[in-house]
Each structure stands twice: as C-alpha cells, then as structure tokens.
C-alpha positions as CSV (number, residue, x, y, z in Angstrom):
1,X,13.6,-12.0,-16.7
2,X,12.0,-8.8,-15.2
3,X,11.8,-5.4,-16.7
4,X,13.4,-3.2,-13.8
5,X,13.3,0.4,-13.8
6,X,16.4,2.3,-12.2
7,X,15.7,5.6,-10.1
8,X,18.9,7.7,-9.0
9,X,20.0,11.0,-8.5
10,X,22.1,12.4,-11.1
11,X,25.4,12.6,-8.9
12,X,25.1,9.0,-8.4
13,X,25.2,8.1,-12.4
14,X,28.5,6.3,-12.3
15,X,27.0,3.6,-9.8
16,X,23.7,3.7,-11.8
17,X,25.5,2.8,-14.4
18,X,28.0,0.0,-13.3
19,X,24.4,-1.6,-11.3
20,X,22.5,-1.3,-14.5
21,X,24.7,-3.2,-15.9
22,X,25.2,-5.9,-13.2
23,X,21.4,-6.5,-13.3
24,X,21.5,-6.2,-17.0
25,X,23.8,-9.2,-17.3
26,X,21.8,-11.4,-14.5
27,X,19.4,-11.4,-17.5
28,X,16.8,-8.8,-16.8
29,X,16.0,-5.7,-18.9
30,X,16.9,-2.5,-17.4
31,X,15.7,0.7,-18.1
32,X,17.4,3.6,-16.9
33,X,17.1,7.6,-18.4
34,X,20.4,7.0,-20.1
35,X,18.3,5.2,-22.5
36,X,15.9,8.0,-23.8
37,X,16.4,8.9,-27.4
38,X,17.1,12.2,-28.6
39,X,13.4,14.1,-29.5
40,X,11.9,12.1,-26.9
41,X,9.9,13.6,-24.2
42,X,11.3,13.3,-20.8
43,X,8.7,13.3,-18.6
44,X,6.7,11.2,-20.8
45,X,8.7,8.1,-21.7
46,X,10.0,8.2,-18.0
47,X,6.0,8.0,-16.8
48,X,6.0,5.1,-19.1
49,X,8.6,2.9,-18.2
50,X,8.3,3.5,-14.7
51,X,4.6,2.6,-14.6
52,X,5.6,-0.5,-17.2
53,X,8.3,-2.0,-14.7
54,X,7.6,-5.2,-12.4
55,X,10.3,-3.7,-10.1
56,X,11.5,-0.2,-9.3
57,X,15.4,-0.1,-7.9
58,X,16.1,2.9,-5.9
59,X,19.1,3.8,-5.4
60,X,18.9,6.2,-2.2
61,X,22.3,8.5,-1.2
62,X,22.9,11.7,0.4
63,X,21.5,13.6,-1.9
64,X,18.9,11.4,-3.5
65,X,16.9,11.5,-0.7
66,X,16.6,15.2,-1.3
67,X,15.6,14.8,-4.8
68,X,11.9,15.5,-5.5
69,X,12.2,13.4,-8.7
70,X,13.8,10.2,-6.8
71,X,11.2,10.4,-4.2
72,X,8.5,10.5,-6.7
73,X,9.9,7.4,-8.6
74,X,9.8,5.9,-5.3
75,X,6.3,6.5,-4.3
76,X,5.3,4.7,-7.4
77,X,7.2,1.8,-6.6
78,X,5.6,1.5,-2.9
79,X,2.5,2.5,-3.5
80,X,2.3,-0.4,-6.0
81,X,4.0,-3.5,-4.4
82,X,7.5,-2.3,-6.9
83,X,10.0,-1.0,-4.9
84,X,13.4,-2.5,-4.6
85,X,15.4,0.1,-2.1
86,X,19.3,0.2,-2.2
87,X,21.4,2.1,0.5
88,X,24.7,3.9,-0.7
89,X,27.6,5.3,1.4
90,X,25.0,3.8,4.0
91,X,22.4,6.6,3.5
92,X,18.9,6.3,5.3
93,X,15.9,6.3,3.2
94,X,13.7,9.3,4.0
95,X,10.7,9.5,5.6
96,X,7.8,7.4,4.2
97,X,9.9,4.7,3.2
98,X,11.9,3.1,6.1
99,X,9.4,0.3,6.4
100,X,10.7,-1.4,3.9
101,X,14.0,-3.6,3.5
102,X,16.4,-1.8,1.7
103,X,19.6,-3.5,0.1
104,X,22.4,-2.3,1.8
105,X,25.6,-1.5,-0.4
106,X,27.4,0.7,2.3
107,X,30.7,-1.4,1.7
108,X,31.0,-0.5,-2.2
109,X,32.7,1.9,-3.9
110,X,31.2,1.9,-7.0
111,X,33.3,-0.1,-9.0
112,X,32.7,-3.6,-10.0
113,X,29.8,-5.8,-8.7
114,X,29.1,-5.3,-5.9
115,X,29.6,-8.2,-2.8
116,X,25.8,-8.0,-1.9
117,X,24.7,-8.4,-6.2
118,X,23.4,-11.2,-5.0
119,X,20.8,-9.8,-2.8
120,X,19.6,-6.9,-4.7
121,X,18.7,-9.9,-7.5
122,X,17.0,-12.1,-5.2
123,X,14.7,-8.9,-4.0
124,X,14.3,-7.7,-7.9
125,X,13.2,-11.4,-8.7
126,X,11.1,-11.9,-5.7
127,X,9.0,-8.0,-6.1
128,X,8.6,-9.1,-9.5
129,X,7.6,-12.3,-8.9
130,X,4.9,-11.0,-6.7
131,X,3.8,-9.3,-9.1
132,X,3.9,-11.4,-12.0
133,X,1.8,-13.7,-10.0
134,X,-0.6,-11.2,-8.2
135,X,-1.7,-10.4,-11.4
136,X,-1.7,-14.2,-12.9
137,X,-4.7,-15.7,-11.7
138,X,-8.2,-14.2,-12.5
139,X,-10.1,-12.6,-9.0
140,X,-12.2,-14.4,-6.9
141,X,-15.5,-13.4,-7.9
142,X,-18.3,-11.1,-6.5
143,X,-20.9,-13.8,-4.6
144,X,-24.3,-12.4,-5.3
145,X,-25.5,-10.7,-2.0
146,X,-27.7,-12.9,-0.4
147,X,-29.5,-9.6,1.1
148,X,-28.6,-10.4,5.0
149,X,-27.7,-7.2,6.6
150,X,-27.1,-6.8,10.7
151,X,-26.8,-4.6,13.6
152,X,-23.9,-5.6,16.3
153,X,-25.4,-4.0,19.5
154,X,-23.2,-3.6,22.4
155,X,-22.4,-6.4,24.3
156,X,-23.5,-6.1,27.8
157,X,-21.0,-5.6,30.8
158,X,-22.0,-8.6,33.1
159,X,-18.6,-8.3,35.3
160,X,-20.5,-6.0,37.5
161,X,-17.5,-3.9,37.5
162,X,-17.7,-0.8,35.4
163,X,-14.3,-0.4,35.0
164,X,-14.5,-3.8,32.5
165,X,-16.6,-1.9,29.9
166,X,-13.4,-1.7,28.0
167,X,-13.7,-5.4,27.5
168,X,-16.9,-5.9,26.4
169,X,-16.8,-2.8,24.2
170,X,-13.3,-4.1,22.6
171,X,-15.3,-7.2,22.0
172,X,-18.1,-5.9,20.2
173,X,-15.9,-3.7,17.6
174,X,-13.9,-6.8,17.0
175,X,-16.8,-8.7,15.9
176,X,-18.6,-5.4,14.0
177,X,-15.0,-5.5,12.2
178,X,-14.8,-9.3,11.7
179,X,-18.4,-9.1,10.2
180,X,-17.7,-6.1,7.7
181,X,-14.8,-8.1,6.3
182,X,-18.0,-10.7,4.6
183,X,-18.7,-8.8,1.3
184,X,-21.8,-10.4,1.4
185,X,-22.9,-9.0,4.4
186,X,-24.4,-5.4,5.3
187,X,-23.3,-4.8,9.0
188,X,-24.0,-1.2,10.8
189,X,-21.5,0.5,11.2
190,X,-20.0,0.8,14.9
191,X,-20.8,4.4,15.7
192,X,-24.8,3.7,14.9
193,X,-24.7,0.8,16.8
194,X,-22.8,2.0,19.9
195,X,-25.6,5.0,19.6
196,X,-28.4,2.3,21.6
197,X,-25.5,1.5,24.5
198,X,-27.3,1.3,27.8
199,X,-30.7,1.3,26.3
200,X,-33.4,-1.2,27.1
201,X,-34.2,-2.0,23.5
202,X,-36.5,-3.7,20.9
203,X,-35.0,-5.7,18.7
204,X,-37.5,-5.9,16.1
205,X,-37.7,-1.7,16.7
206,X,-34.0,-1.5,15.9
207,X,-34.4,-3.7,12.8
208,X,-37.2,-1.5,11.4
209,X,-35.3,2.0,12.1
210,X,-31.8,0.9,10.9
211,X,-33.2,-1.2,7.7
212,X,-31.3,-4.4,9.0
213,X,-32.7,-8.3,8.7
214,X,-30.9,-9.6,12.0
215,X,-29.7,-7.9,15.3
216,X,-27.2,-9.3,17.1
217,X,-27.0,-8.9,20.9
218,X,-25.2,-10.6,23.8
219,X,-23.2,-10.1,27.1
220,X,-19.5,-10.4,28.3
221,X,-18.1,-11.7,32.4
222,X,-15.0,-11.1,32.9
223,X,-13.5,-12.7,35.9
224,X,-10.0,-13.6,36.7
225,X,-8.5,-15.7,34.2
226,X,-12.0,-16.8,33.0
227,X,-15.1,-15.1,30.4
228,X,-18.3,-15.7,29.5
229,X,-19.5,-14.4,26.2
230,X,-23.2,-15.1,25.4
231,X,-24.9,-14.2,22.3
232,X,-27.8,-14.4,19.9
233,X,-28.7,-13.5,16.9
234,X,-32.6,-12.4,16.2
235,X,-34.4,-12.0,12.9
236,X,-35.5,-8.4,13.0
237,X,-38.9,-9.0,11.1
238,X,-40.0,-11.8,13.2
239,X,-38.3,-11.7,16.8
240,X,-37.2,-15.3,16.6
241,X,-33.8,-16.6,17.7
242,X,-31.4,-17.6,14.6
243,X,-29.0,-18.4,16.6
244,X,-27.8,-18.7,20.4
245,X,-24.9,-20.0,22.4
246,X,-22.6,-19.3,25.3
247,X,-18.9,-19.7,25.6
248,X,-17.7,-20.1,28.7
249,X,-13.9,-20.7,28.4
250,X,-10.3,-19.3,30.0
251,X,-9.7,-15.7,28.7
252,X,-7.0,-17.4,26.7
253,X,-9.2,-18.2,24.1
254,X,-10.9,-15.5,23.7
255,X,-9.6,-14.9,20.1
256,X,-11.2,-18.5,19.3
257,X,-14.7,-17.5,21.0
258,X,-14.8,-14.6,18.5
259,X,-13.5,-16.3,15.3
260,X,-16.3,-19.1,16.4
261,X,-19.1,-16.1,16.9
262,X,-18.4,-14.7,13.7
263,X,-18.3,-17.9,11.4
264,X,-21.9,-18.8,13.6
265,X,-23.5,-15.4,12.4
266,X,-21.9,-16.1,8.8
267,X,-23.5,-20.2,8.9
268,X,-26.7,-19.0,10.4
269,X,-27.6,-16.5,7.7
270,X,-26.6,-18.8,5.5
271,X,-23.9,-16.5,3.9
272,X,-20.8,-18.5,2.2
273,X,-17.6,-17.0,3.4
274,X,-14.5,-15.7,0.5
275,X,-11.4,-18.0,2.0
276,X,-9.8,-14.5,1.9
277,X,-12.3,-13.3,3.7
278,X,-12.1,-16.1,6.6
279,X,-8.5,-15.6,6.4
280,X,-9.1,-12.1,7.4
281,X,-11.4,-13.0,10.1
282,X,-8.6,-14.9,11.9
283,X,-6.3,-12.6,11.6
284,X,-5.8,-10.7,15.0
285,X,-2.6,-8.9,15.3
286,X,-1.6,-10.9,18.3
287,X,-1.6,-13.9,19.9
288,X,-0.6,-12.7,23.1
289,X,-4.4,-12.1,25.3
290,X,-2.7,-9.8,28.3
291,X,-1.3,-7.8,25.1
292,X,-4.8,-7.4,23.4
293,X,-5.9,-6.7,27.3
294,X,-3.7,-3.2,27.5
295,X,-4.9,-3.1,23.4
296,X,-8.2,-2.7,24.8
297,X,-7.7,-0.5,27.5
298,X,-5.5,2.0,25.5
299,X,-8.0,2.3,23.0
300,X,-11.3,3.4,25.0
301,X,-8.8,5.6,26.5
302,X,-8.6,6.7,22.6
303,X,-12.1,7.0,22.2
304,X,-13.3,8.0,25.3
305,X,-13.5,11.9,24.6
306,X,-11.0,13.2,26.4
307,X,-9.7,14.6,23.0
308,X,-6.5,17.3,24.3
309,X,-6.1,16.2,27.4
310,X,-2.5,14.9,28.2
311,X,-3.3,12.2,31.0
312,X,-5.3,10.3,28.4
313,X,-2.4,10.7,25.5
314,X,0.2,9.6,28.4
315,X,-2.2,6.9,29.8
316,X,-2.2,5.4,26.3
317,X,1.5,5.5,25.5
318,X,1.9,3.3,28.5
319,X,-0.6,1.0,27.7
320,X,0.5,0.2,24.3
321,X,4.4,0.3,25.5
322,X,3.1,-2.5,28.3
323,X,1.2,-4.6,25.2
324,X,4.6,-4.1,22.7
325,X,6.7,-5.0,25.6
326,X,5.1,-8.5,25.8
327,X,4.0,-9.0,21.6
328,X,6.8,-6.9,19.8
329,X,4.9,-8.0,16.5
330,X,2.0,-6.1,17.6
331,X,1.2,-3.5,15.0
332,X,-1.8,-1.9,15.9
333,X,-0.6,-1.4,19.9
334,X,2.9,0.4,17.5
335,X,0.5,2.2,15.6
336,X,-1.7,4.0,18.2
337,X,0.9,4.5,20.7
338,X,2.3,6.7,17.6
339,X,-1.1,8.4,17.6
340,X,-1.0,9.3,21.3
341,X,3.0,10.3,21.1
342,X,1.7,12.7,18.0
343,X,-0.5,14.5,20.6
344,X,2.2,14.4,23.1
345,X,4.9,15.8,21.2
346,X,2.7,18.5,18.8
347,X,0.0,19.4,21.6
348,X,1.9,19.1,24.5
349,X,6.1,19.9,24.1
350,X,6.9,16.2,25.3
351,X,9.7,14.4,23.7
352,X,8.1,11.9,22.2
353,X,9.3,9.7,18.6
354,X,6.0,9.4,17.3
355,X,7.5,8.6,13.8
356,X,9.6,5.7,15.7
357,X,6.2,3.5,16.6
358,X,4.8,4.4,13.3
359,X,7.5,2.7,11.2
360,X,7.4,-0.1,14.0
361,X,4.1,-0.4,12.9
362,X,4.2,-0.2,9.4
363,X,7.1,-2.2,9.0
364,X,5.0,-5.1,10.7
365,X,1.9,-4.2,8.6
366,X,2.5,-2.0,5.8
367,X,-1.2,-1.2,5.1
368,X,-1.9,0.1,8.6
369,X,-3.5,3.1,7.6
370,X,-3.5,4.7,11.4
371,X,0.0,4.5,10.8
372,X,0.5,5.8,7.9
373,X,-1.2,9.3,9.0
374,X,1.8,9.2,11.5
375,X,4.2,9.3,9.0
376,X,2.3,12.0,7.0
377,X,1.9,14.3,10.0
378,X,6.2,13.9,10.1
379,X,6.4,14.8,6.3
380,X,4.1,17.9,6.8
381,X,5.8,19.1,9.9
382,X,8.9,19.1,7.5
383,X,7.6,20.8,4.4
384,X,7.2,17.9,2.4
385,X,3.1,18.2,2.3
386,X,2.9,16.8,-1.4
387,X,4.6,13.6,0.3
388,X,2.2,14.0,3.2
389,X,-1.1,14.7,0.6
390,X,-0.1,11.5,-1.2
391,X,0.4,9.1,2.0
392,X,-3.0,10.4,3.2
393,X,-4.9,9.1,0.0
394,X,-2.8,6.1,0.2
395,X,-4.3,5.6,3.7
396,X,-7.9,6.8,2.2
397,X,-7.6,3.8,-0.2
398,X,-6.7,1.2,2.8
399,X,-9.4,2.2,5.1
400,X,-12.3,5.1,3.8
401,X,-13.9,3.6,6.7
402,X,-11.1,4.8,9.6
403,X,-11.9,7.7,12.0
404,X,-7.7,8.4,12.2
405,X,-7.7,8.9,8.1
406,X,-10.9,11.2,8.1
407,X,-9.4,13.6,10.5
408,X,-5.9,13.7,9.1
409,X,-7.3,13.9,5.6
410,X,-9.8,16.7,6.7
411,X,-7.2,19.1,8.7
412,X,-4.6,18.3,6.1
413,X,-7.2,20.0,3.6
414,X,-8.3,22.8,6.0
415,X,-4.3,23.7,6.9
416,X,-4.7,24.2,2.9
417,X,-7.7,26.7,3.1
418,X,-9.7,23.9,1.6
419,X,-12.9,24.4,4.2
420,X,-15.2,23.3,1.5
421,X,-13.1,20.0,0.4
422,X,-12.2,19.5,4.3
423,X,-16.0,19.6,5.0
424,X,-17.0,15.8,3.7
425,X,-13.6,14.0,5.9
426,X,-14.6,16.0,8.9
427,X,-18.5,14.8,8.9
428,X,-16.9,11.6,7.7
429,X,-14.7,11.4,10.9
430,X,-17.9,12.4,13.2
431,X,-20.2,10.0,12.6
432,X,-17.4,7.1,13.1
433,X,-17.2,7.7,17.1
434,X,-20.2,8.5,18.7
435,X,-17.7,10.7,21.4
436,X,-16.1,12.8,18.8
437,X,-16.7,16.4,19.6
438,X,-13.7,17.9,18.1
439,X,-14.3,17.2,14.3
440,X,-18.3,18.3,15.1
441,X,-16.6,21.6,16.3
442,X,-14.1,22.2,13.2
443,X,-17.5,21.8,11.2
444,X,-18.7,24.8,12.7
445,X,-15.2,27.0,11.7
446,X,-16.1,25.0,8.2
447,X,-19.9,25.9,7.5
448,X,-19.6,29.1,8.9
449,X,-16.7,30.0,6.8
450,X,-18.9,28.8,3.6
451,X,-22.2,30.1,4.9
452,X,-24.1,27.0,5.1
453,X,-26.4,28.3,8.4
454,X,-28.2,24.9,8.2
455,X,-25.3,22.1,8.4
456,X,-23.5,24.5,11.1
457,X,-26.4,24.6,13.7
458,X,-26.6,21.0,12.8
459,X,-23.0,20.5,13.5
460,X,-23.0,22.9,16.3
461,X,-25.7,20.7,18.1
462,X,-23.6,17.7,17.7
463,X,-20.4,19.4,19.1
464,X,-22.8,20.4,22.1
465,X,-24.4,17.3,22.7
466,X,-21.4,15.1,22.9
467,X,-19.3,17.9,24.9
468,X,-21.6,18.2,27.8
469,X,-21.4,14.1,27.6
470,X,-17.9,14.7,27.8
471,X,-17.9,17.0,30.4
472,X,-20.5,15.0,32.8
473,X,-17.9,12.0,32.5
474,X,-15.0,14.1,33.4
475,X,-15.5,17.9,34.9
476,X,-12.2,19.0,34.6
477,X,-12.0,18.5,30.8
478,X,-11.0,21.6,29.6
479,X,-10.4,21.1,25.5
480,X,-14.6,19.8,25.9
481,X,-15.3,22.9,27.8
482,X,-13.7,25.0,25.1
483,X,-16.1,23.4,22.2
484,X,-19.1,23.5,24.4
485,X,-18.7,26.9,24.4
486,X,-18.3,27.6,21.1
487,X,-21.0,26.1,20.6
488,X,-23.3,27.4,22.9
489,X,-22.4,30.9,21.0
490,X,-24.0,29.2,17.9
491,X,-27.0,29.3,19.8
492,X,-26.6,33.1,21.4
493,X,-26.3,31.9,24.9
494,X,-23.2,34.1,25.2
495,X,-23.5,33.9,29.4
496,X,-23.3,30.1,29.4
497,X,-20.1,30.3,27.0
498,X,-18.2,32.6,29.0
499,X,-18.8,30.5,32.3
500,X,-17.1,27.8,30.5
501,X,-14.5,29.8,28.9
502,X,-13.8,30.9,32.5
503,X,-13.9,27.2,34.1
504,X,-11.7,25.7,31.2
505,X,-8.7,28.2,32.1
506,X,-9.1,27.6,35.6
507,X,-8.9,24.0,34.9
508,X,-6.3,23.5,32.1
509,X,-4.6,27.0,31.7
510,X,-1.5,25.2,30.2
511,X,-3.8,23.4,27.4
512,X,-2.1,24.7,24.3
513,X,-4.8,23.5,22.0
514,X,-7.7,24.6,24.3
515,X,-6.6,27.9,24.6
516,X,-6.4,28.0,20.8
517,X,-10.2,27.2,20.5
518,X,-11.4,29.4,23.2
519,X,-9.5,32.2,21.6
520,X,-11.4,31.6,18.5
521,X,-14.7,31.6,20.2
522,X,-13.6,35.3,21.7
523,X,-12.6,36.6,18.5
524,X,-15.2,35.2,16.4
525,X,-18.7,34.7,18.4
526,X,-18.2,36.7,21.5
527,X,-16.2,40.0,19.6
528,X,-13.9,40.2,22.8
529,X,-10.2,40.5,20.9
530,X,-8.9,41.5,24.4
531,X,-9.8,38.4,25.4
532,X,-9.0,36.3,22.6
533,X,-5.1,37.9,22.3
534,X,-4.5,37.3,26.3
535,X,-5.6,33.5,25.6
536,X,-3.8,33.2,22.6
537,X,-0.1,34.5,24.5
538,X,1.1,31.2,26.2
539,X,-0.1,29.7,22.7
540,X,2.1,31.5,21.0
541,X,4.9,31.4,23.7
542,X,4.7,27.5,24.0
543,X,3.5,26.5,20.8
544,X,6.2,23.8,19.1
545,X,4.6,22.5,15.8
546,X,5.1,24.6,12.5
547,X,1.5,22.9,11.1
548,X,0.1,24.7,14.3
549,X,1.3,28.2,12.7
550,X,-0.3,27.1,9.4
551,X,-3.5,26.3,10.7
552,X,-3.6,29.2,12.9
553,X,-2.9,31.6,9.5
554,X,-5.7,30.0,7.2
555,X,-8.2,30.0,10.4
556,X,-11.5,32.2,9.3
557,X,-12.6,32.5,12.9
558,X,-9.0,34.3,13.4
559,X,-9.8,37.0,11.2
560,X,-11.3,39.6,13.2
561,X,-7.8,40.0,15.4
562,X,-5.7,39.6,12.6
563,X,-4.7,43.0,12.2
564,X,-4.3,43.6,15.7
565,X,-0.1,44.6,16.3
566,X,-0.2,42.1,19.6
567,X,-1.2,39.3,17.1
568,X,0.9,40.2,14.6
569,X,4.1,40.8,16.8
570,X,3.2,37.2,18.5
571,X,2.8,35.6,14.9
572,X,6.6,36.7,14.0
573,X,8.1,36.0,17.4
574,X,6.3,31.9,17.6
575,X,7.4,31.8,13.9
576,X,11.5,32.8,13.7
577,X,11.6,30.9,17.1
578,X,10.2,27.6,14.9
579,X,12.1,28.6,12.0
580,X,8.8,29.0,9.7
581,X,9.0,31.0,6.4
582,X,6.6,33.3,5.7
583,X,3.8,31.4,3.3
C-alpha cells in the first residue's frame, strides 16, 4: 500500500473525487484536501502530506495547468522522484514537465473507473516502489581519500591536421570527466588544465604549482577509420612513470580505449573504484562513434569563443541534428542543439524550437542539467520566472560544476537586479572555459555597479585577454570586438575602444546582442549617448525576446541615457510590439 497524495484544480473535484476513490479501493491511502478538518491550517497540513507521500498524482486539465498551486504540488513531486502525471480531456502538461510519462485518461468522462485504472496503479506502485526501495538500503559509504590528486593535460594532436584538435580535445574532457566521477580522487578541473595547451611543459613544475601528486599526459592520431591514443601517467614529486601504454585500435572502440585509460589511472594510484562510480564511468550517452564524432565537433564549436555569432549557433544545430539523426537516444547532442537553437531564436529572430530538443533531452536523461536551463529560459520568456528560479537550482543541484548552469543561474539573478548575488555564478561560469569572455565582461557591468574597483579591473583584464584571443582566431568576430572594447575603456584607452566599436559595426551591424554591449560601452565609459541611442535602434527594432527588455531595464551601465525621450520612445515601441507589461 502507498500513501498517494492527489493534486487537482478545484474545477476538476468531481474526477478527484471518483479517482480518489478508485485508488482508495486498489488498497492505497489517499490523501486529497477534501480530507482537512475544520480549524486546520491549510497551507500547513497540505505541506505535510504532500512532503509525506511516496507518490504525488496530478491530475493536469485545462485549467490546472494554469494553477500556481497545481504546479507547485507538481514541482514537489518531480523534483523528488514522486510524480505520477494524469492527462484529462487530453490536456498537455505545461512547461517543465513534459519529460515525463503522463497517464493519459482523454477517453473518460469522469464517471466510473476509468478504462486505463489500471495504468495509473501500476505507475503509483512502481514511483513508490522506487522510492520505498531508494531509501531501503543504507548508502554506500565514503572510502577514506587515499590523497591521490591529478592534472589531465591536453592530449596532444598527433594527426598533423589541425582541424582534428576537436578530437583530441573531446578526448581529454571525457577522461577529466570520467576521473571526477572517483570520489576518491582530486582531479583539476578542465579549464586549469586546458590553461598549459600548446606549452612545452614540466611535469614535475605543473605538479608543484597546481598542488597535484600525478600529471597525466598523452597524445591522440586520428586517421581514417583508425586512432592511436598514448598516455602516461607521472608522479609529480618524482618524475617517474606510474603508468604508460598505447592503444592503437579502429576508432570504433574508442569508448573502450577510454573506459580502459580511466580504470588504469584509478589501478595505478591504487584508488578502489564505488561500483556506482565505474558504472558511471561507462556510461557514454551513445554507442554510435560517427554520432560522438559530430558530438565533438558541435561542442568546440560551443566553446570556441565565438559567443553571438550566428554561423557558430547554426554550425552547431547541424552538427547535433547530423549526430540525433544517427543515435536518437543521444541526450547530450538533444540538449546542446537546444542551447544553440536558444541563441538562434532569442539572439538572432530564427525560428527555432529550442524547448523541443530540450524535452528530447530530458525525456532521455532527466538530470541533464544543460537541458534543464532550456526549459527555464522557456518559463521565463513566459512569465513564469518562479518556475524558471526553481528549475535553475534544480540544475545547480545536478551539476555546480556546469558552465551552462553558472551563466543561466547568474543572468537569471542579474535580469532580477541581483548584481551582487549574480556576481559568484558569473566568476563561477569564467573560470570553467578558459575562452569565455562574455561572463568576464558581465563582471565588469557587476563590480562596477557594486563598486568593487579591484575585482572589476581584475575581471576587465580577463574579458581583454581572452577577447583579443578571440579576435586573433577569428577577425570578423564582432560580439568579441564589442567586449574588448569595453574593456579597453576600463583601462582609459578610449582611442583603441572606439577603433573596435567602429570595426565591430562594420563587421556585424545586424548583431543584435553586440550592438547591445557596444551601446553600453558608449553610454557608460565613453559618455557618447548619441552614439549609444543610434546603436541601440536596430536593437530595439529587431529585438524578439521579452527577457531582452528585462535585462535591458535593470542594466546600470544603461543609466546615463535612460531619460533620454529617443530611449524612452524606443523602450515603449520594442515593448507593446512584444506585448511586455510594464514591471
């Protein structure tokens, strides 16, 4: 017997009722708020018995899925492994909770048991079965750290064609990422590891700056259908080889060479592995290798820099679509072609379902926290930023470690006004990818907002550094332009700023989001408002995302045109045109 908990909206009592009882006489206890006594406290004794259920049945109609109340009932249930959903009158489930599969009762009136009973107790039975047993056997406990610690250092392109650096750079984060998975085990995180690519390093020199016991360093050749993967691990106090060996196989077993690298690392350092752990390790997402291939490709596109610019957005969409078309049960391909559609369709005006891929991706892996920011950008763009708030900590909880999460979690905050609370989530998100120059950049709006002159040069270096990088790769990148400049007025060189303010709107004058950031730059650093209103027109003419609007209105580096009648007059024309109240 299970103790269910019933959500409904209040319209939809009559079917509550003849369900509660259909449940009730299959032998489980149901709680509904029919059942709260008089002089009891609503709220209260509903917080109770909802958090007291094994399974949480929710019954989802036309007008449920506008109820605050059912929605919140619901979030309980999914965010804890309890939610049973049931479709009336064939209603979809809102946003945030298609992923799951819902009972569908379409064909019922509401009288009687219904002809699908049957399956609504099999999915109350098996959610709090799961439950019952999650919470049966005692956890697996904490080994004692045996105090190994390592740095992954890039594996070496040996293809001797640069255009294969995606390969052995995919490699090398899938093995930083099998390692981390070993509680036991201290490994480096990816960013300061990828920070010695290219360099002719010491080994025992890395050790001693990073803190680490073992480096481990090796080489990828990729040729046709074959690879060679070397490696060796090195004991950063002494020099000596640990561990060496060289796999040279058909690139169709490339997931075993890494699986068999990772448990070598984990025997050699004498480090005993969780069996969750090593079932972790083995698990890839795919099976398919020309699928992890585009996987690959699509996400040093992601990485690469070229933050803004739409041929990398589009690139990636086509990648993943190519790697989904030949592994549908792909998740992470779903998950960050939903990323790139997000640009598409928000930055860019491009008809793009974004929220599609995400619930493709969710609904494969439902603790793919990359695709749960998806969804939260969806619930925001509607209004629903409570929903959106509480899917972002969700994701926080998954992965604290995921660049995606930072930045969603930080803009979310600053769209709020929150610079100070934002500030943490944005450094969090820049020192994850070593080519991120767009959350350095909203550091500087951040710091200088708070007056914190020492983290903004700080950050303002950063945003500089890795934007000229940026910009030597790719000359035309206009959105790296725009940050290098604002930078570059952190530091008074005001004629340097405006050169690239003038280059990035001959290169890009149809960037939405660059024109965005050079306006600020004008307004803020450069006190040009002329300047800043002409860059922000095709902004405002073009712009398509409400969340754009509300980020535009809490910006501090906006302030100094904010009075201006041109601004104002192109505020209320963008906003009746997207249908945006007033806040």
């Amino acid at each position: 017997m299970a103790k269910v908990f019933l959500s409904y909206a209040r319209e939809d009592e009559p079917a509550a009722k003849q369900l509660a009882e259909s449940i009730g006489r299959a032998g489980h206890d149901v709680w509904w708020d029919r059942h709260i006594q008089g002089g009891s406290r609503f709220s209260t004794e509903i917080d109770r018995e909802l958090k007291s259920a094994e399974a949480v049945v929710v019954l989802w109609s036309p007008l449920s899925v506008e109820s605050a109340w059912v929605q919140d009932e619901a979030a309980e249930g999914r965010d804890t492994n309890r939610l049973v959903p049931v479709s009336l009158n064939g209603s979809r489930p809102p946003l945030g909770f298609r992923q799951f599969h819902t009972v569908d009762l379409a064909e019922w009136n509401g009288d009687g048991e219904p002809d699908k009973l049957g399956d609504l107790l099999e999915a109350i039975s098996k959610t709090a079965g799961n439950n019952a047993s999650a919470k049966a056997p005692p956890p697996e406990p904490k080994k004692e750290s045996s105090g190994a610690s390592i740095c992954v250092l890039p594996f070496v392109n040996m293809s001797g064609e640069p255009e294969q650096e995606y390969f052995s750079d995919g490699i090398t984060e899938d093995i930083i990422t099998d390692l981390s998975k070993v509680s036991a085990l201290s490994v480096v995180a990816r960013n300061t590891a990828f920070a010695f690519k290219g360099q002719n390093v010491d080994v025992k020199e890395v050790a001693r700056t990073l803190g680490v016991s073992h480096v481990l360093e090796g080489s990828v050749r990729k040729a046709g259908s074959r690879v060679r993967i070397t490696g060796q691990l090195i004991d950063g106090a002494k020099g000596d080889h640990v561990w060496a060996d060289r796999y040279d196989r058909e690139l169709t077993d490339i997931f075993a060479i890494q699986d068999e690298i990772s448990k070598a690392i984990v025997d050699a350092l004498r480090v005993k592995l969780l069996p969750t752990e090593k079932s972790a390790i083995e698990h890839r997402g795919t099976t398919n290798v020309d699928a992890y291939n585009l996987y690959l490709m699509a996400r040093q596109q992601w990485t690469s820099g070229n933050f803004g610019h739409i041929r990398r957005d589009e690139a990636i969409v086509r990648l993943c679509r190519q790697a989904t078309l030949l592994d549908p049960q792909y998740a992470d391909a779903w998950a960050l072609m939903g990323l790139a559609q997000l640009e598409l369709r928000f930055w860019h005006g491009k008809d793009e379902d974004a929220l599609d891929s995400g619930e493709r991706a969710l609904a494969l892996n439902p603790n793919l926290p990359e695709a749960m920011c998806i969804q939260a950008r969806y619930l925001e763009e509607e209004g629903r930023g409570e929903e959106a708030l509480r899917q972002v900590r969700g994701a926080l909880q998954l992965n604290p470690e995921s660049w995606e999460v930072n930045r969603e979690a930080a803009r979310m905050l600053f769209r709020h006004g929150k610079f100070e609370e934002a500030s943490p989530y944005f450094e969090k998100a820049a020192s994850l990818m070593e080519s991120d120059w767009h959350n350095p950049s909203m550091l500087i709006t951040c710091y200088n907002s708070t007056g914190d002159k020492v983290a903004l040069r700080k950050a303002a270096k950063t945003a500089l550094e890795r934007a000229e990088r940026a910009i030597a790769q790719d000359p035309t990148n206009g959105p790296a332009l725009a940050v290098g400049a604002s930078a570059l007025c952190m530091f008074g060189d005001e004629e340097r700023a405006r050169e690239w303010i003038k280059r990035a709107l001959l290169l890009d004058p149809d960037n939405l989001s660059m024109r965005y950031n050079l306006a600020c730059s004008l307004a803020r650093e450069l006190h040009d408002p002329e300047a800043a209103i002409e860059t922000l027109q095709l902004f405002f003419d073009k712009v398509n995302s409400p969340m754009h609007i509300r980020h535009l209105e809490v910006d501090p580096d906006l302030d100094d045109i904010r009075e201006d009648q041109r601004f104002k007059g192109m505020l209320v024309g963008a906003k009746q045109r997207l249908g945006v109240a007033e806040a």
